[in-house]
C-alpha positions in Angstrom: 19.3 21.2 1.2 16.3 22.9 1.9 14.1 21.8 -0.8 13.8 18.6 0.8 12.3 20.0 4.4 10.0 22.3 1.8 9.1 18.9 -0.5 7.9 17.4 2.9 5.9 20.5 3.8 4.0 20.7 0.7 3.5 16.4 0.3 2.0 16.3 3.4 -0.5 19.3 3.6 -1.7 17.8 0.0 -2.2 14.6 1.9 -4.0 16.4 4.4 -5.8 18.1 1.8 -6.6 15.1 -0.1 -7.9 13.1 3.0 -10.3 16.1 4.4 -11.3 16.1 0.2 -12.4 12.1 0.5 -13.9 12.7 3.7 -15.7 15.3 2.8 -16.8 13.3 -0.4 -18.0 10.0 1.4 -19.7 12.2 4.2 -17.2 10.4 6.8 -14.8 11.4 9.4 -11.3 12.1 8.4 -9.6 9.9 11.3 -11.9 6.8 9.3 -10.9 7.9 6.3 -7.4 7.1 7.0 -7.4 4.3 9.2 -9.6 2.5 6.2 -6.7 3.2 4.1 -4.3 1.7 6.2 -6.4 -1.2 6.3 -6.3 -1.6 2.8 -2.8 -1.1 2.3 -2.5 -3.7 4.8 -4.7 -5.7 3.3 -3.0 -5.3 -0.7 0.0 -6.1 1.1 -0.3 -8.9 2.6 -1.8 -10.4 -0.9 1.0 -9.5 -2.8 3.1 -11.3 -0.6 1.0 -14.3 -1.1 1.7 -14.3 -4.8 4.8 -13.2 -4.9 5.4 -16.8 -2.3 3.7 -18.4 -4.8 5.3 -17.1 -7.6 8.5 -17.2 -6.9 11.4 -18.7 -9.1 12.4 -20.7 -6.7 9.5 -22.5 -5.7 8.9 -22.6 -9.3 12.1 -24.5 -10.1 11.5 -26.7 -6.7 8.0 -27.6 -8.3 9.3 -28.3 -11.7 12.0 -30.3 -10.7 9.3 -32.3 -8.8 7.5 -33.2 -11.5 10.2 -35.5 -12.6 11.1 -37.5 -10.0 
């Protein structure tokens, strides 16, 4: 039970770490750092629901089906 709380511990302070790294790479802030991540998570996101709409079995069937009418 107390791995978990100790897992957490360590994940984050390499996130930390891995952030001020970047920032410190790229000459940036850290706070940019991560809020241009989140933006690009957003961002992939939202894409991926795009083709998974379009890719879908579903709609493929629907579409398929249509063909033959």
């Amino acid at each position: 039970m107390l791995m978990l709380p100790l897992f957490l511990l360590i994940v984050r302070a390499l996130h930390r770490l891995a952030i001020w790294a970047l920032a410190r790479s790229l000459n940036m802030p850290e706070p940019l750092v991560h809020d241009t991540g989140v933006f690009v998570v957003a961002q992939v996101q939202t894409i991926e629901n795009r083709i998974g709409e379009v890719l879908s079995p579903m709609r493929r069937w629907r579409q398929f089906r249509s063909w033959f009418r």
